[in-house]
C-alpha positions in Angstrom: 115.2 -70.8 -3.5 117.7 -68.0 -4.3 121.0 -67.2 -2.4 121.9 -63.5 -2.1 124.2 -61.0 -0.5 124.4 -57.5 -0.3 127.4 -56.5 -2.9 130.2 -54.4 -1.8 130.8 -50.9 -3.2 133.3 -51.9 -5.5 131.5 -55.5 -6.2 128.1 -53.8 -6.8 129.6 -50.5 -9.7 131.5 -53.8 -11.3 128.0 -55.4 -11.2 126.7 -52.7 -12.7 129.3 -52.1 -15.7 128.6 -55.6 -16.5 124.8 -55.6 -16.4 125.3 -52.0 -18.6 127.4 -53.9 -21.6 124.9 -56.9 -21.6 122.3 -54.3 -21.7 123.8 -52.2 -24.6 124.6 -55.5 -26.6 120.9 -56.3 -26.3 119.6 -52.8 -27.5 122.4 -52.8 -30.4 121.0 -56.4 -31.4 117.6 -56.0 -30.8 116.9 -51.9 -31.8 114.2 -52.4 -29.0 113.2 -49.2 -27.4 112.5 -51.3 -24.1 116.2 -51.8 -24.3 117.2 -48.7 -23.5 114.8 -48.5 -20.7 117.1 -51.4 -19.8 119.9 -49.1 -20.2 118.5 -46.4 -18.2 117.2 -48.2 -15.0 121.4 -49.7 -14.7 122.9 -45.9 -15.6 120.3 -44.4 -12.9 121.9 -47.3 -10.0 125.2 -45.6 -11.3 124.2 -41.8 -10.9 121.4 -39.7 -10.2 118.9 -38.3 -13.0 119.3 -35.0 -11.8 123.4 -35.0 -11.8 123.2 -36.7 -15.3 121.0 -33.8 -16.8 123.5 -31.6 -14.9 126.1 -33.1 -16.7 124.6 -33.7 -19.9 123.0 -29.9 -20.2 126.5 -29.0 -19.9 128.3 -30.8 -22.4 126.0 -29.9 -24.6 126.5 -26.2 -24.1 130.6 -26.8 -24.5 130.3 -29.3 -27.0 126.9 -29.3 -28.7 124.1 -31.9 -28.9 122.9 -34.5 -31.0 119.1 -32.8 -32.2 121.0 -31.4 -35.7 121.5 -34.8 -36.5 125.6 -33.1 -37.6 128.2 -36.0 -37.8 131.9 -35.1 -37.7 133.8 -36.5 -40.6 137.2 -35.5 -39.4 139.1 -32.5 -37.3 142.4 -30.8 -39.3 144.9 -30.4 -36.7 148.1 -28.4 -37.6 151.1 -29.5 -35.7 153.1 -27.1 -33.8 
């Protein structure tokens, strides 16, 4: 027989950061697809889909996307 409770706000998001590193140790171990819809179903419990395309359309107007497959070697900063 299992013992539950219902999880406090702050109980329930540390919950949920825990069960998302487990969950991205599995996928970097594994390379399963299923993983990530693993990864997915804990980052929708933190945040809805629509806010996180919101968010992620965004960032990738300011900051640009991944699609290019463009990896940044390094960044020349000049000191003032």
């Amino acid at each position: 027989m299992a013992i539950t409770h219902v999880a406090s706000d702050s109980e329930y998001l540390l919950k949920l950061k825990e069960k998302l590193t487990e969950e991205v140790k599995e996928y970097l171990g594994s390379g399963q697809e299923e993983e990530l819809a693993d990864i997915l179903e804990v980052i929708y419990a933190l945040s809805t889909p629509a806010k996180l395309e919101m968010l992620r359309k965004k960032k990738a107007e300011e900051k640009g996307a991944f699609k290019d497959k463009i990896i940044l070697d390094e960044t020349n900063r000049s000191s003032s």
